[in-house]
PDB file of N, CA, C and O in Angstrom, chain B, residues numbered from 101:
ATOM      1  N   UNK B 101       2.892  10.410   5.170  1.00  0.00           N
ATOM      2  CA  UNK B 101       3.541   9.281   5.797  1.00  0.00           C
ATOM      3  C   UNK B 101       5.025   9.613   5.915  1.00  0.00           C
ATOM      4  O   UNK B 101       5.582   9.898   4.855  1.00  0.00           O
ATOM      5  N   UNK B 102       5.871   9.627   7.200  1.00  0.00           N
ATOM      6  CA  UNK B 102       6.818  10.046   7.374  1.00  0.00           C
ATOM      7  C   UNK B 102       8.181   8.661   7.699  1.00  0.00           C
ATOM      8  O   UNK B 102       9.402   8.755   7.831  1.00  0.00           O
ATOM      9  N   UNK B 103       7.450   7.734   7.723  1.00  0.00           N
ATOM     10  CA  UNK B 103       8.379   6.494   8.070  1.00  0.00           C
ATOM     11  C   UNK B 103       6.844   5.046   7.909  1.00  0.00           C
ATOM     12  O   UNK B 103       5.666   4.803   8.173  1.00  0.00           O
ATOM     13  N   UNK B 104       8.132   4.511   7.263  1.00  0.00           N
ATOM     14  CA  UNK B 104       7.444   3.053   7.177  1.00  0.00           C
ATOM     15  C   UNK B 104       8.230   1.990   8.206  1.00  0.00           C
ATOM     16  O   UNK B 104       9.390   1.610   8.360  1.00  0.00           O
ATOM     17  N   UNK B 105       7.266   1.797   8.661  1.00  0.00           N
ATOM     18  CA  UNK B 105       7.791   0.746   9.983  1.00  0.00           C
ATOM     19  C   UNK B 105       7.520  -0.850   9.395  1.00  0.00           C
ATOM     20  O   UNK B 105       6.818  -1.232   8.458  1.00  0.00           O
ATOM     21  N   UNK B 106       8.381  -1.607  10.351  1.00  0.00           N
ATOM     22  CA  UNK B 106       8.339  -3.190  10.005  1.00  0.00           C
ATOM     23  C   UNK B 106       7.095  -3.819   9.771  1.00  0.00           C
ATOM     24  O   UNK B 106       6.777  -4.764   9.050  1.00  0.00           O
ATOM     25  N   UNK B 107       6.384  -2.997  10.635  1.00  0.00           N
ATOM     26  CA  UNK B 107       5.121  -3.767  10.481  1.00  0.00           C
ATOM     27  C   UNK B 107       4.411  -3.501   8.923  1.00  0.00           C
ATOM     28  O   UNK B 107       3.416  -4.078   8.485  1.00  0.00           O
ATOM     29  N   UNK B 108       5.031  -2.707   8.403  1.00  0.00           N
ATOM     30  CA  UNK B 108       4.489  -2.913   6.788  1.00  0.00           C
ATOM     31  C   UNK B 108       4.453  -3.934   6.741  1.00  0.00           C
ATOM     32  O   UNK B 108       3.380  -4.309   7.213  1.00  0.00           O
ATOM     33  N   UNK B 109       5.512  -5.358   6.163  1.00  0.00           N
ATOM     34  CA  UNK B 109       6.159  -5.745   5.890  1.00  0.00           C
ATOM     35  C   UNK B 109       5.430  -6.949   6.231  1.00  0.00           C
ATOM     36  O   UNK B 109       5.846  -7.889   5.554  1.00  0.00           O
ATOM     37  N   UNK B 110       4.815  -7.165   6.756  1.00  0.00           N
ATOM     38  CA  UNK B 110       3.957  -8.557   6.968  1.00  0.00           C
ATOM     39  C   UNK B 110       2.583  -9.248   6.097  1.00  0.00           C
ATOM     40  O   UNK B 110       2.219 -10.417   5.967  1.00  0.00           O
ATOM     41  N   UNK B 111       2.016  -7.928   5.574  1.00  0.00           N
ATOM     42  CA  UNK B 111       1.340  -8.418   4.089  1.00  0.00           C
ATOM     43  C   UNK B 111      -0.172  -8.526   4.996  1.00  0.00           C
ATOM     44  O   UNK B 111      -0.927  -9.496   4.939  1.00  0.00           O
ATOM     45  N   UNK B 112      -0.354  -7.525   5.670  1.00  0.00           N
ATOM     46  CA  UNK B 112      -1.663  -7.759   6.409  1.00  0.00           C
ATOM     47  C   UNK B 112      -2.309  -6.125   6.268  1.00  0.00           C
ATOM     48  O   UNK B 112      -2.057  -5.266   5.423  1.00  0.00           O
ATOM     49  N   UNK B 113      -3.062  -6.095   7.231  1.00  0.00           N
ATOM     50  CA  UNK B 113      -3.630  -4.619   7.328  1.00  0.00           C
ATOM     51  C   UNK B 113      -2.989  -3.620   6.886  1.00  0.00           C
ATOM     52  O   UNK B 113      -3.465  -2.946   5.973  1.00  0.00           O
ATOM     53  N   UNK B 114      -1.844  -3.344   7.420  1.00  0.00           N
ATOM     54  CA  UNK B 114      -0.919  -2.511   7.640  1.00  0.00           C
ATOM     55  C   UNK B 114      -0.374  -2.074   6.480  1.00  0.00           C
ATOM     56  O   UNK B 114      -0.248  -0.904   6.121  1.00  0.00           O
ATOM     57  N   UNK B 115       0.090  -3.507   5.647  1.00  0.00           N
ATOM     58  CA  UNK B 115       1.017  -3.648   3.955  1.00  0.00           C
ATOM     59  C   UNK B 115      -0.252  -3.101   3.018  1.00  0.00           C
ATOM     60  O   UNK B 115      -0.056  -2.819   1.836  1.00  0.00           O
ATOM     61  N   UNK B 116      -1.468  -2.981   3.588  1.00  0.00           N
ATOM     62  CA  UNK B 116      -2.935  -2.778   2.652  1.00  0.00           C
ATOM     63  C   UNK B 116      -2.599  -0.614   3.152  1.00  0.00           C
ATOM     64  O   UNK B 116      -2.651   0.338   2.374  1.00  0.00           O
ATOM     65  N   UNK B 117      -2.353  -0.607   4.377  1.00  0.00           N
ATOM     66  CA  UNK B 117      -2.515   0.896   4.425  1.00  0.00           C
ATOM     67  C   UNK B 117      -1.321   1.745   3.434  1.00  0.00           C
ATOM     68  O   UNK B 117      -1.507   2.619   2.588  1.00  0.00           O
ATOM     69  N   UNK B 118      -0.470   1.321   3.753  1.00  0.00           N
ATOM     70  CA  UNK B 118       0.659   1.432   2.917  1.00  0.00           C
ATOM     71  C   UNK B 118       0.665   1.486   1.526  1.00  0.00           C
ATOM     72  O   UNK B 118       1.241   2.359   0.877  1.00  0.00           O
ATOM     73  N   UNK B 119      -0.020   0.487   1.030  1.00  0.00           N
ATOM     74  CA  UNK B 119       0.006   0.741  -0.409  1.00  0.00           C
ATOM     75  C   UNK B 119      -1.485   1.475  -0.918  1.00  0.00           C
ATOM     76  O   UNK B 119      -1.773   1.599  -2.108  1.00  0.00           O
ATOM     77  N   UNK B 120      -2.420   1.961   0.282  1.00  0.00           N
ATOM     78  CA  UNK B 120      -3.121   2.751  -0.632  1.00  0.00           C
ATOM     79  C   UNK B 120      -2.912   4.248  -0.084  1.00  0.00           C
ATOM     80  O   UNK B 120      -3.540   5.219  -0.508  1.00  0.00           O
ATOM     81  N   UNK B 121      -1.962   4.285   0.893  1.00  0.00           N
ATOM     82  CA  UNK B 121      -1.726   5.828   1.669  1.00  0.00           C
ATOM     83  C   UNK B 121       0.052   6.467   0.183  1.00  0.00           C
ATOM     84  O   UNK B 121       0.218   7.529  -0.418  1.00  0.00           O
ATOM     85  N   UNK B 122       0.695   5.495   0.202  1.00  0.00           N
ATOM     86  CA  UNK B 122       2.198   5.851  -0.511  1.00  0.00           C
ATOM     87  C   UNK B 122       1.976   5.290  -2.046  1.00  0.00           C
ATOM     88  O   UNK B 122       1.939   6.167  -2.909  1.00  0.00           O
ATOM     89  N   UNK B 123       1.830   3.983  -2.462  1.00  0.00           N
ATOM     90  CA  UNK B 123       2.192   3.724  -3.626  1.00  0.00           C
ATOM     91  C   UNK B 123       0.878   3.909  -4.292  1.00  0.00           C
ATOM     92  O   UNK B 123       0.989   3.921  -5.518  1.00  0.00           O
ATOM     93  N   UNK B 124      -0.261   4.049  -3.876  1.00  0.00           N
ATOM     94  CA  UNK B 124      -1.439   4.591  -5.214  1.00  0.00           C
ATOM     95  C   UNK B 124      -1.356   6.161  -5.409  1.00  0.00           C
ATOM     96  O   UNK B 124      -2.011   6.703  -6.299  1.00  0.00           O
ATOM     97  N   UNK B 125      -0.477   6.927  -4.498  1.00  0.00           N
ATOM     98  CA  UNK B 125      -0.735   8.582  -5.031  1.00  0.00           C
ATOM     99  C   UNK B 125       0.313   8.327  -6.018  1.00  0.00           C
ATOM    100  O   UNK B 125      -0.044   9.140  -6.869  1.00  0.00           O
ATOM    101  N   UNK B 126       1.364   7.763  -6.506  1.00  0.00           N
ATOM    102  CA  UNK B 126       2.562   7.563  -7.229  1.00  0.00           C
ATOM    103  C   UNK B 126       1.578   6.819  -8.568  1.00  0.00           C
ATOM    104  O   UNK B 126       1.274   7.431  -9.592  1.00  0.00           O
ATOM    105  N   UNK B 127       1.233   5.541  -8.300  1.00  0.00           N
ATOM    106  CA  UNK B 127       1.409   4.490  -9.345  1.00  0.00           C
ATOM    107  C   UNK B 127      -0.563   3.984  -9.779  1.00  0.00           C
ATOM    108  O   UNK B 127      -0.956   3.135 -10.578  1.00  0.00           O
ATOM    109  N   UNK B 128      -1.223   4.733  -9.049  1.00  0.00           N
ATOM    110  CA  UNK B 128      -2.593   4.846  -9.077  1.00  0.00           C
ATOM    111  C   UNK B 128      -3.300   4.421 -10.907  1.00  0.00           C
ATOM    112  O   UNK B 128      -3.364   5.202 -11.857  1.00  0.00           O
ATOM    113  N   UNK B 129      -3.664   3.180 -10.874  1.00  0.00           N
ATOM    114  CA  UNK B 129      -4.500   2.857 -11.894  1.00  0.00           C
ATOM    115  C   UNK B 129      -5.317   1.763 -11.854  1.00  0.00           C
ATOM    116  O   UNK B 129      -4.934   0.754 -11.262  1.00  0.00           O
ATOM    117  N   UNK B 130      -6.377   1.805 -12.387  1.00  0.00           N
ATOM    118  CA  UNK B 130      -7.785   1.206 -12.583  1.00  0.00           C
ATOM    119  C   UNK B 130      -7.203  -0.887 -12.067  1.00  0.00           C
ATOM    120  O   UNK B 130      -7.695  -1.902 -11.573  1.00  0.00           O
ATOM    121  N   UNK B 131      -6.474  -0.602 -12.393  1.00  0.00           N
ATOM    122  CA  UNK B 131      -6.115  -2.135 -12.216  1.00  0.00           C
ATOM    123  C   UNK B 131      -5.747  -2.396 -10.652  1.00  0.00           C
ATOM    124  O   UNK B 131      -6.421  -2.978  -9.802  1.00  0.00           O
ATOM    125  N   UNK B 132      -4.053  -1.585 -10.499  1.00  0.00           N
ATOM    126  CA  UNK B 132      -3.838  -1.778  -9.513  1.00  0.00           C
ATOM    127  C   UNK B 132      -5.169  -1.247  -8.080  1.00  0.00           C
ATOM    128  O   UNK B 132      -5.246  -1.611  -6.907  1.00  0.00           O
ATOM    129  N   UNK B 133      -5.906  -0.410  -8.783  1.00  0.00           N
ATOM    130  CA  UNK B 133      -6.612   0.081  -7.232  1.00  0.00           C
ATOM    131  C   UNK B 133      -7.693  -1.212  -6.687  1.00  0.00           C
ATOM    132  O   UNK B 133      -8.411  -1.051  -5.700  1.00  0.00           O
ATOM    133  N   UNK B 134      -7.680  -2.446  -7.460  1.00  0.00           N
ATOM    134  CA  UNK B 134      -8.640  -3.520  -7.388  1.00  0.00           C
ATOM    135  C   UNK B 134      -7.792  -4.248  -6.324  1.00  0.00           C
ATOM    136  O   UNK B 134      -8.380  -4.918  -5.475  1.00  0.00           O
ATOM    137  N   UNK B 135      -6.166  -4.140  -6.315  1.00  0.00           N
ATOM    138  CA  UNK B 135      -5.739  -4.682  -5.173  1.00  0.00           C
ATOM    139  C   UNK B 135      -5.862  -6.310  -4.903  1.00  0.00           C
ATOM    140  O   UNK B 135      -5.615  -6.880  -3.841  1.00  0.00           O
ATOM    141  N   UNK B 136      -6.337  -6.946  -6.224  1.00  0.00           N
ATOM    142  CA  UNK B 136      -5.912  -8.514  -6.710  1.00  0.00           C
ATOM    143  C   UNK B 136      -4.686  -8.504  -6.678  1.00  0.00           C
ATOM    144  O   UNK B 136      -3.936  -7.607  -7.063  1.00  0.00           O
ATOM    145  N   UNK B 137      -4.391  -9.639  -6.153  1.00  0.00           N
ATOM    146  CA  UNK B 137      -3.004 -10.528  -5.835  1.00  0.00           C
ATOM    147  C   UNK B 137      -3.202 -11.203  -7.494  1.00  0.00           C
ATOM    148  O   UNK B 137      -2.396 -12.026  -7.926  1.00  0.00           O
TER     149      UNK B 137
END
């Protein structure tokens, strides 16, 4: 992933690709990968 665009930022599809393409290779654990609010 070379740029995060605005459309992260809206908490939909996009904010879901994002956090399993960038922040689960970083912060990846049994909890967070369930992806409960």
């Amino acid at each position: 992933m070379k740029q995060i665009l605005l459309s992260y930022g809206g908490g939909g599809e996009e904010t879901q690709k994002l956090i399993k393409k960038l922040f689960f290779k970083y912060f990846s654990n049994p909890i967070l990968e369930k992806m409960e609010d």
